[in-house]
N, CA, C and O atoms as CSV, one atom per row, in Angstrom:
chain,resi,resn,atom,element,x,y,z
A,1,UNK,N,N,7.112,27.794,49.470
A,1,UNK,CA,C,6.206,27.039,50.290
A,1,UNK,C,C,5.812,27.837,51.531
A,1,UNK,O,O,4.823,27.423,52.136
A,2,UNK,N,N,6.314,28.707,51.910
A,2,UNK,CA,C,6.211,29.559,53.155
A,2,UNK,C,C,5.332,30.439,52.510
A,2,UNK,O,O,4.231,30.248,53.027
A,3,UNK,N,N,5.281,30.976,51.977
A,3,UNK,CA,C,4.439,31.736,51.787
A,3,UNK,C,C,2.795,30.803,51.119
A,3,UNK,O,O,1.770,31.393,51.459
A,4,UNK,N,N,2.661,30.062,50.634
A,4,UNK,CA,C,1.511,28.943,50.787
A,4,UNK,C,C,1.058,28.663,52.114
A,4,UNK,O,O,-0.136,28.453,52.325
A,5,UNK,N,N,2.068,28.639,53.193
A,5,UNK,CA,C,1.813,27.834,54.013
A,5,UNK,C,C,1.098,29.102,55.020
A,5,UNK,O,O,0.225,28.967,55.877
A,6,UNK,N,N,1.553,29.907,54.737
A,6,UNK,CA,C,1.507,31.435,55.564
A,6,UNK,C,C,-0.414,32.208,55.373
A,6,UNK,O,O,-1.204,32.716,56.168
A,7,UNK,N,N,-0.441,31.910,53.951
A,7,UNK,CA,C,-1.725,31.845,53.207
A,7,UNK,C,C,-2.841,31.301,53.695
A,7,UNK,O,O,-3.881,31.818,54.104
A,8,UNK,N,N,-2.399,29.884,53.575
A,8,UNK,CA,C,-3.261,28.807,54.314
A,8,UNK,C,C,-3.548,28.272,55.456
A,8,UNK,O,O,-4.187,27.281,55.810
A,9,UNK,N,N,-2.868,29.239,56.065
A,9,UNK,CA,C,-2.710,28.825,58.109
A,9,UNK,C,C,-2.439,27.311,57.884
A,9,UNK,O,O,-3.420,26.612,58.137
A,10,UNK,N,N,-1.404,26.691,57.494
A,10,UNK,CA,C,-0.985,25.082,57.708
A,10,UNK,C,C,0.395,25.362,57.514
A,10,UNK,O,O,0.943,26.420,57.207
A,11,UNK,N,N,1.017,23.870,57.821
A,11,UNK,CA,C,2.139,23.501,58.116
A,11,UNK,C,C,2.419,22.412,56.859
A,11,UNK,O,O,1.585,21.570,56.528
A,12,UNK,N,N,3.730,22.570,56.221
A,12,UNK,CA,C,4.212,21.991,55.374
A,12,UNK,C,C,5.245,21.021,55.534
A,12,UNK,O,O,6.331,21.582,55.674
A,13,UNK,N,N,5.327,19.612,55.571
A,13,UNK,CA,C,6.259,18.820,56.119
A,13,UNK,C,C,7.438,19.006,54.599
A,13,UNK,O,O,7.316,19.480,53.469
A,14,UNK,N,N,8.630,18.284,55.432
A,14,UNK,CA,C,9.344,18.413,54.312
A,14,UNK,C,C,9.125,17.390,53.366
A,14,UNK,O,O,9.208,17.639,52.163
A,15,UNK,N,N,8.851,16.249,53.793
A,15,UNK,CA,C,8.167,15.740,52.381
A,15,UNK,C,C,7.413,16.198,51.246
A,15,UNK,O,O,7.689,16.168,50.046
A,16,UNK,N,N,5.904,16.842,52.173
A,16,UNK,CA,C,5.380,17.959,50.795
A,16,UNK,C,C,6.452,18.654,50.209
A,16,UNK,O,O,6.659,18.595,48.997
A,17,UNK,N,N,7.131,19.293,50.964
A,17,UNK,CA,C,7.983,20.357,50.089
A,17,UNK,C,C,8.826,19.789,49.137
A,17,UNK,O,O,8.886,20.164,47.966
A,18,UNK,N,N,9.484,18.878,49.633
A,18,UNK,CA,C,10.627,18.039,48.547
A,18,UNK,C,C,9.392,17.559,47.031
A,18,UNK,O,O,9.750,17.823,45.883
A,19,UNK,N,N,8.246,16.986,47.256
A,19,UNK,CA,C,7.442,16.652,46.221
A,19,UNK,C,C,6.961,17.822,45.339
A,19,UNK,O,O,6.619,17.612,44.175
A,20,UNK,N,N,6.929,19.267,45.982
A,20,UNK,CA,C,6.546,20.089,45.405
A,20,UNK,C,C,8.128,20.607,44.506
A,20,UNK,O,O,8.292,20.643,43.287
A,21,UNK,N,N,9.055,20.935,45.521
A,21,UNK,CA,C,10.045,21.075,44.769
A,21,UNK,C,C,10.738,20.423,43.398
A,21,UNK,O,O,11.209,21.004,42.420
A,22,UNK,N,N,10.593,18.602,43.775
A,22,UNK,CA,C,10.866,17.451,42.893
A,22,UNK,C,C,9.687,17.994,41.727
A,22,UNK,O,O,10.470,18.139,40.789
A,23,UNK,N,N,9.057,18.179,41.462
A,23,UNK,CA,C,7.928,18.719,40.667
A,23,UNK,C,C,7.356,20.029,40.226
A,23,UNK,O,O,6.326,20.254,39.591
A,24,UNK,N,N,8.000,20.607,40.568
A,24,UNK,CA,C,7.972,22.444,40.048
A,24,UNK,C,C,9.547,23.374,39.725
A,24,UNK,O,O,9.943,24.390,39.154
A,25,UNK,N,N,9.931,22.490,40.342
A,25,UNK,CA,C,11.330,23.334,40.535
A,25,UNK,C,C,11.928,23.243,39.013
A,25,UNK,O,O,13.007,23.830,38.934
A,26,UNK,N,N,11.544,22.721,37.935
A,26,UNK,CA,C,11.782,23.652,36.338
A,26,UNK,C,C,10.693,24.507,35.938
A,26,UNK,O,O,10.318,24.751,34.791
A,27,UNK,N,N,10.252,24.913,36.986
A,27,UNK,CA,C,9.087,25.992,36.202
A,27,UNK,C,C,10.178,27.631,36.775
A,27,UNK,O,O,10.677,27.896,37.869
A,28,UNK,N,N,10.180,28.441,35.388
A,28,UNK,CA,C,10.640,29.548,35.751
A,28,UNK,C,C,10.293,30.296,36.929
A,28,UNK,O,O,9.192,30.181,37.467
A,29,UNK,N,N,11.212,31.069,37.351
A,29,UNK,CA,C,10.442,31.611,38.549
A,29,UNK,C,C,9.374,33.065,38.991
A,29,UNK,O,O,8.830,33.576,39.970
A,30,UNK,N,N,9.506,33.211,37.878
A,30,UNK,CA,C,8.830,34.660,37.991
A,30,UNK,C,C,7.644,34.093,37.644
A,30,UNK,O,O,6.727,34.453,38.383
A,31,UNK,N,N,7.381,33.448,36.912
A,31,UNK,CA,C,5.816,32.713,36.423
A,31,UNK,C,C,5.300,32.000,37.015
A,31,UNK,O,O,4.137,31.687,36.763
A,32,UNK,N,N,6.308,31.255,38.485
A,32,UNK,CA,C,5.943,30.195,39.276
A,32,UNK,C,C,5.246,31.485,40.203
A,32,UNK,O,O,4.038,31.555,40.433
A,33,UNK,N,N,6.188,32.405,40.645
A,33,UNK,CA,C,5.840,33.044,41.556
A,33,UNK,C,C,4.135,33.961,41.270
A,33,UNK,O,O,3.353,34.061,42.215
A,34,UNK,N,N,3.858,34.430,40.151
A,34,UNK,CA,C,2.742,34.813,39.565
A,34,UNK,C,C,1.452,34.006,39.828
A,34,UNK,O,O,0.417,34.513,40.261
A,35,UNK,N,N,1.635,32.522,39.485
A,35,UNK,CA,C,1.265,31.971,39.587
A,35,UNK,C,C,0.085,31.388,40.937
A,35,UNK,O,O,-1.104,31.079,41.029
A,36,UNK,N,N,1.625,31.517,42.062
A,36,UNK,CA,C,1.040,31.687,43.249
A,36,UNK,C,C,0.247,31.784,44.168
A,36,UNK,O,O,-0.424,31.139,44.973
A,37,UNK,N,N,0.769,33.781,43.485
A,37,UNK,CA,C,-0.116,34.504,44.299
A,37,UNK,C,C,-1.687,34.676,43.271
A,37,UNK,O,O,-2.741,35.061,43.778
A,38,UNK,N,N,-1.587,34.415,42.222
A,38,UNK,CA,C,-2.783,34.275,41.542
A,38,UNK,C,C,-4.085,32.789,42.093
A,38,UNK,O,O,-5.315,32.818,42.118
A,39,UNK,N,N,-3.240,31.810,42.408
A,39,UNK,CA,C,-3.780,30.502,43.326
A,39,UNK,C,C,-4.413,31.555,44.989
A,39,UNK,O,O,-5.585,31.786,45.283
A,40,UNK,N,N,-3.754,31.777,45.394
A,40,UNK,CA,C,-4.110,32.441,46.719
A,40,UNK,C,C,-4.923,33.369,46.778
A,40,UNK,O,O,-5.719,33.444,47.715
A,41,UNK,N,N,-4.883,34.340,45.701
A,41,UNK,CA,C,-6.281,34.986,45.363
A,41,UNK,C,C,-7.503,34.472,45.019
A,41,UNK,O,O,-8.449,35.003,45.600
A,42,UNK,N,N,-7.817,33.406,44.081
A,42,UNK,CA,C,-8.663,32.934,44.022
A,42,UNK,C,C,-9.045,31.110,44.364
A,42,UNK,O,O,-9.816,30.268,43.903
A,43,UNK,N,N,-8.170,31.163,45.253
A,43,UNK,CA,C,-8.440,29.596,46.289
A,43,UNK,C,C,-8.967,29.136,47.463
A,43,UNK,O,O,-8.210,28.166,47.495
A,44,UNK,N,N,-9.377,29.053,48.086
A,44,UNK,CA,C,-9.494,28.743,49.518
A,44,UNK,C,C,-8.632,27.684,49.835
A,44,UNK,O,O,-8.158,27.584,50.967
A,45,UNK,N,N,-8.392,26.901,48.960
A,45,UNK,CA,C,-7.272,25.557,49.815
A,45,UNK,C,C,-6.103,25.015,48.803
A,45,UNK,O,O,-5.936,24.801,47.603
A,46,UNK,N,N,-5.545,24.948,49.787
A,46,UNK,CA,C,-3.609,24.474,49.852
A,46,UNK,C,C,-3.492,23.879,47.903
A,46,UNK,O,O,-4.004,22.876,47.404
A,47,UNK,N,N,-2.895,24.626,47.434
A,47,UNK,CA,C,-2.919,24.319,46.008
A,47,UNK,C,C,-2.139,22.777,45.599
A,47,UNK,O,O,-1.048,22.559,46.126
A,48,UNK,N,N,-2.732,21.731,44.653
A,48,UNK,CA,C,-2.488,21.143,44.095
A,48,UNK,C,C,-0.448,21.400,42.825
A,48,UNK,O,O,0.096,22.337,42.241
A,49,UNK,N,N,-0.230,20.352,42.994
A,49,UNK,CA,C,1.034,20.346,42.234
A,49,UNK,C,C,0.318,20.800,40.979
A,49,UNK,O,O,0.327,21.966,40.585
A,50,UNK,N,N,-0.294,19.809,40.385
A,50,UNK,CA,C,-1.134,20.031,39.049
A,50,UNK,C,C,-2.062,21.238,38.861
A,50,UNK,O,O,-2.827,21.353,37.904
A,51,UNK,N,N,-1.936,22.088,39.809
A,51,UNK,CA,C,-2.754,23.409,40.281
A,51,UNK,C,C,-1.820,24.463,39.823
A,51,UNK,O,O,-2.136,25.524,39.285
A,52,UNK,N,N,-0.686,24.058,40.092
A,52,UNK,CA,C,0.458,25.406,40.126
A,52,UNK,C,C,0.601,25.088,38.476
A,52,UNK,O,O,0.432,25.943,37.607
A,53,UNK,N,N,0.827,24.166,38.315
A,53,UNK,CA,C,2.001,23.537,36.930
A,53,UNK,C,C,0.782,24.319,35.766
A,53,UNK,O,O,1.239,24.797,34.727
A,54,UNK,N,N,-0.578,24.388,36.004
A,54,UNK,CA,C,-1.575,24.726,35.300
A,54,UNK,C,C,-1.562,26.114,34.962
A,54,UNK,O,O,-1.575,26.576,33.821
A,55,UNK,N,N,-1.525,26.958,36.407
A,55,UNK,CA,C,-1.450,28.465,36.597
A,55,UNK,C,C,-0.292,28.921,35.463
A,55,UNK,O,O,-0.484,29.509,34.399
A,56,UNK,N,N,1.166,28.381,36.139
A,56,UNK,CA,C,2.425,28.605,35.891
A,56,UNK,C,C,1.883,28.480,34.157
A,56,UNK,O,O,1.539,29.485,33.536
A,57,UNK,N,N,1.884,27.610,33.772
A,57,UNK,CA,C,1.617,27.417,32.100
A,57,UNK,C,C,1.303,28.224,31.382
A,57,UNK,O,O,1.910,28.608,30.382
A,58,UNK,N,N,-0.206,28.774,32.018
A,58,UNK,CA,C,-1.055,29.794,31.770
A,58,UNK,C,C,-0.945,31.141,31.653
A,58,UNK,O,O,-1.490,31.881,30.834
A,59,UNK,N,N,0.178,31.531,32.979
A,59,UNK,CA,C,1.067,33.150,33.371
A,59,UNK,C,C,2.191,32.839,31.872
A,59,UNK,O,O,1.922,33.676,31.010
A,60,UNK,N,N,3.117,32.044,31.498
A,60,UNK,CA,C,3.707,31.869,30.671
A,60,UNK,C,C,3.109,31.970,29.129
A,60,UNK,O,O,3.772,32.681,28.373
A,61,UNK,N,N,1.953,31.350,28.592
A,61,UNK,CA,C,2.041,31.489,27.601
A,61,UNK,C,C,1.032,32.619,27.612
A,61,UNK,O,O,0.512,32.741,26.502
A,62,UNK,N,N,0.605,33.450,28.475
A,62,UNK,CA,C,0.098,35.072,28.555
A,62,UNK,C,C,0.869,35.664,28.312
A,62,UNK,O,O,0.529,36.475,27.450
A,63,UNK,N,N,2.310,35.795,28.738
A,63,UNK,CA,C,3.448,36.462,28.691
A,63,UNK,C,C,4.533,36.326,27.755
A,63,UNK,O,O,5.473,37.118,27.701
A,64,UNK,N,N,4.380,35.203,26.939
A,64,UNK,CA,C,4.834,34.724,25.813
A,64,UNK,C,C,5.226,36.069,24.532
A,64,UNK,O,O,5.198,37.213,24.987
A,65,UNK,N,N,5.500,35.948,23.323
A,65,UNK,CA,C,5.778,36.658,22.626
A,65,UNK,C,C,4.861,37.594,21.915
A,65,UNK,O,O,4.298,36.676,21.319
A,66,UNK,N,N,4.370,38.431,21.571
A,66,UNK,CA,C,3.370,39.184,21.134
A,66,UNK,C,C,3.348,39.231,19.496
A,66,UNK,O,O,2.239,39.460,19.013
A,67,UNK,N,N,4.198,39.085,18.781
A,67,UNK,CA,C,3.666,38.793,17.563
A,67,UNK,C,C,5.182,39.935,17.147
A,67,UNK,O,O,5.701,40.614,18.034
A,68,UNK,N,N,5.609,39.948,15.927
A,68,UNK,CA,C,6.160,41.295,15.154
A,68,UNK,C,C,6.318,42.380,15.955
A,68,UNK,O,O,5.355,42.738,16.633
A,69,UNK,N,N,7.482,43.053,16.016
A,69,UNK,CA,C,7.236,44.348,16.531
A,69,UNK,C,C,7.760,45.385,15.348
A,69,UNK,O,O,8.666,45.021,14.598
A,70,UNK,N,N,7.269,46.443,15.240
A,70,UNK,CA,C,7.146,47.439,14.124
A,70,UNK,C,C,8.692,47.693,13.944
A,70,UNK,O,O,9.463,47.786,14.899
A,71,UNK,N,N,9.088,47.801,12.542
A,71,UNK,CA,C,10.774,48.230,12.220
A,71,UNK,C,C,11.175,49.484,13.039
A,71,UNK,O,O,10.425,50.424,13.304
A,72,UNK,N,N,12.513,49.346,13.407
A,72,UNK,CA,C,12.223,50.737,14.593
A,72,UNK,C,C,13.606,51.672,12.971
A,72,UNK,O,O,14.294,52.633,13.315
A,73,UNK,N,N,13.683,51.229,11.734
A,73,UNK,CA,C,14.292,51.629,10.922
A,73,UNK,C,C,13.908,52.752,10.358
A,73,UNK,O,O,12.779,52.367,10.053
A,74,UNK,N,N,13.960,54.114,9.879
A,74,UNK,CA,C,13.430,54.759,9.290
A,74,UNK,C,C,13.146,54.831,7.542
A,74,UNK,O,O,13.923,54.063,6.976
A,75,UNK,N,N,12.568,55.292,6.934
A,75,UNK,CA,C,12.080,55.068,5.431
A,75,UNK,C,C,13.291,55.816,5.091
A,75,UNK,O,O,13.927,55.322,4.160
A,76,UNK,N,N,13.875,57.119,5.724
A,76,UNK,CA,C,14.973,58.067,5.261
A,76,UNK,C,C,16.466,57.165,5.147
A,76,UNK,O,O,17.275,57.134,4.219
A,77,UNK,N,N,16.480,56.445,6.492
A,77,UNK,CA,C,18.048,55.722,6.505
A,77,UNK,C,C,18.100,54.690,5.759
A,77,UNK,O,O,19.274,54.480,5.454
A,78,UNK,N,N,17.209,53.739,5.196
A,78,UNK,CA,C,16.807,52.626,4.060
A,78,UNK,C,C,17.111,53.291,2.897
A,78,UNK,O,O,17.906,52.709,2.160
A,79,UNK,N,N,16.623,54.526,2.479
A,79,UNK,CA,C,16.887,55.040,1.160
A,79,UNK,C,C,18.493,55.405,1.252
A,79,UNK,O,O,19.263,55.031,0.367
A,80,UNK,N,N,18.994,56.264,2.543
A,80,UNK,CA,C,20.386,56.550,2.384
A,80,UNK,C,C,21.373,55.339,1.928
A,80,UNK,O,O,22.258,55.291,1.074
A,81,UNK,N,N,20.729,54.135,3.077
A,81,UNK,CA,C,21.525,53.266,2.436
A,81,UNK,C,C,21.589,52.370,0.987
A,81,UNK,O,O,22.486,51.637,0.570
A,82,UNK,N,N,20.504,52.662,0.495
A,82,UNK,CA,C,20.185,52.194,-1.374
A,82,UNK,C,C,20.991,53.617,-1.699
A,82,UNK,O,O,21.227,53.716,-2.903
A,83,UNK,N,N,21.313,54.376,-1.163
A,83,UNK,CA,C,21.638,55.502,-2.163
A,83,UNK,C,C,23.347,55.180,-2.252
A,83,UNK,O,O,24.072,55.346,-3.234
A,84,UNK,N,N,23.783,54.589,-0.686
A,84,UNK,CA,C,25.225,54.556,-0.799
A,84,UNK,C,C,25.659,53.355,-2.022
A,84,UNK,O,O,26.678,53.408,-2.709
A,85,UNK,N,N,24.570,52.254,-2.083
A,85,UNK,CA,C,24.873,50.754,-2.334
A,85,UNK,C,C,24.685,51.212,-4.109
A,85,UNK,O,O,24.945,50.351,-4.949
A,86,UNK,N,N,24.392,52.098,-4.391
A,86,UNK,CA,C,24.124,52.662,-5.774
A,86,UNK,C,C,25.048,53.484,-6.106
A,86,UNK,O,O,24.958,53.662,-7.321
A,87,UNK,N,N,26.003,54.159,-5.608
A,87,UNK,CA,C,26.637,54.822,-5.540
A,87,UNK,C,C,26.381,56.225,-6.203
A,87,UNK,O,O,27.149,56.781,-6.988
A,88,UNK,N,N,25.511,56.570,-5.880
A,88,UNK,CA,C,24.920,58.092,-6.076
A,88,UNK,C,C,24.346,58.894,-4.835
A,88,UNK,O,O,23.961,58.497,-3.735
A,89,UNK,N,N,24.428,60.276,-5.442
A,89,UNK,CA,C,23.978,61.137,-4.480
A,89,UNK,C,C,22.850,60.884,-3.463
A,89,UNK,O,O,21.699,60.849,-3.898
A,90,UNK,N,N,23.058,60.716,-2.241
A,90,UNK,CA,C,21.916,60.707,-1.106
A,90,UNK,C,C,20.594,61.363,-0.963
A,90,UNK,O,O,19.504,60.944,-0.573
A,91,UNK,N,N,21.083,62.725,-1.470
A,91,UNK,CA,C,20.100,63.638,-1.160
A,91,UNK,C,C,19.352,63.739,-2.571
A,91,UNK,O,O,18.183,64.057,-2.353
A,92,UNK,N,N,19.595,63.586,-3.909
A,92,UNK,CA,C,19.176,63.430,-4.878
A,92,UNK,C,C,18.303,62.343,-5.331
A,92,UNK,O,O,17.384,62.297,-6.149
A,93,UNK,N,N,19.149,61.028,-4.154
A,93,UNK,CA,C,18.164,59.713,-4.676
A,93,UNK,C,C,16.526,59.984,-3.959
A,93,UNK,O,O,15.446,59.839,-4.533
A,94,UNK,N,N,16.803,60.468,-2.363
A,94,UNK,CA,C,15.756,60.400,-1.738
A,94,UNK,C,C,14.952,61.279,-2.453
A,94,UNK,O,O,13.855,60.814,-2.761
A,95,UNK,N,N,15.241,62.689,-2.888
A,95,UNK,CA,C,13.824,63.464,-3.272
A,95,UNK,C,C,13.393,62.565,-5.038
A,95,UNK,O,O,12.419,62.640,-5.787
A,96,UNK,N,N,14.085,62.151,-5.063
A,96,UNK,CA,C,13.745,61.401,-6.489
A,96,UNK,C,C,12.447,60.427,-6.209
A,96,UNK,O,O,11.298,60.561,-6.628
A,97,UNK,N,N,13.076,59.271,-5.255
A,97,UNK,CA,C,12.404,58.446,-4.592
A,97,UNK,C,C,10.758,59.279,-4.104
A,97,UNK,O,O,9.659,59.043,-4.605
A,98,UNK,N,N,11.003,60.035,-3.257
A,98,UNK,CA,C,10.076,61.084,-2.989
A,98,UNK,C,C,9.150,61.278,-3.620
A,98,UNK,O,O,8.011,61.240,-3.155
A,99,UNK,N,N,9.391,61.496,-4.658
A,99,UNK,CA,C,8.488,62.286,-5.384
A,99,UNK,C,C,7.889,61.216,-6.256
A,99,UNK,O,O,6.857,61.611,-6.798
A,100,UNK,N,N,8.203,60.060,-6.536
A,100,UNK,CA,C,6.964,58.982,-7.272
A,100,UNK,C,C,6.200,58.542,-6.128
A,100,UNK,O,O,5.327,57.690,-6.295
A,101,UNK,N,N,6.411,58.985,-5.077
A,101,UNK,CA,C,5.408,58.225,-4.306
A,101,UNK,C,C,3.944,59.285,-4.203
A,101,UNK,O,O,2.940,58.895,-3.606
């Protein structure tokens, strides 16, 4: 709130604050804080509860999961290990393997 309040040249009673707190205070904080300063960049006035809770939502599901990330496994250590689970030569299965492709 200090830093809102710092933003906005105003004064924050503790009532606002307890209502803002009673009402934001399960929003993570790195996304609350994003949030913010993203309100203060493009606001001119003292942000709405339903202002932040909107932002905050918004920084979150931006930052959310990106989809699959590529096997960090190699094609060589997959074959070593079909080669152990087969119980044959390593180096024989792979150029075998190898070579139908």
């Amino acid at each position: 709130m200090a830093y809102l309040s710092a933003a906005y040249e105003c004064s924050v009673t503790k009532e606002r604050a307890a209502v803002y707190w009673h009402q934001l205070g399960n929003l993570p904080g790195a996304a609350f804080a994003e949030a913010v300063v993203t309100h203060v960049n493009v606001s001119r006035s003292f942000p709405r509860v339903s202002e932040l809770r909107e932002l905050t939502q918004t920084v979150i599901r931006r930052s959310g999961p990106k989809g699959l990330e590529s096997p960090t496994v190699s094609t060589e250590a997959v074959l070593r290990d079909n080669a152990r689970i087969l119980g044959v030569n390593e180096e024989q299965y792979i150029n075998e393997i190898l070579k139908r492709d």
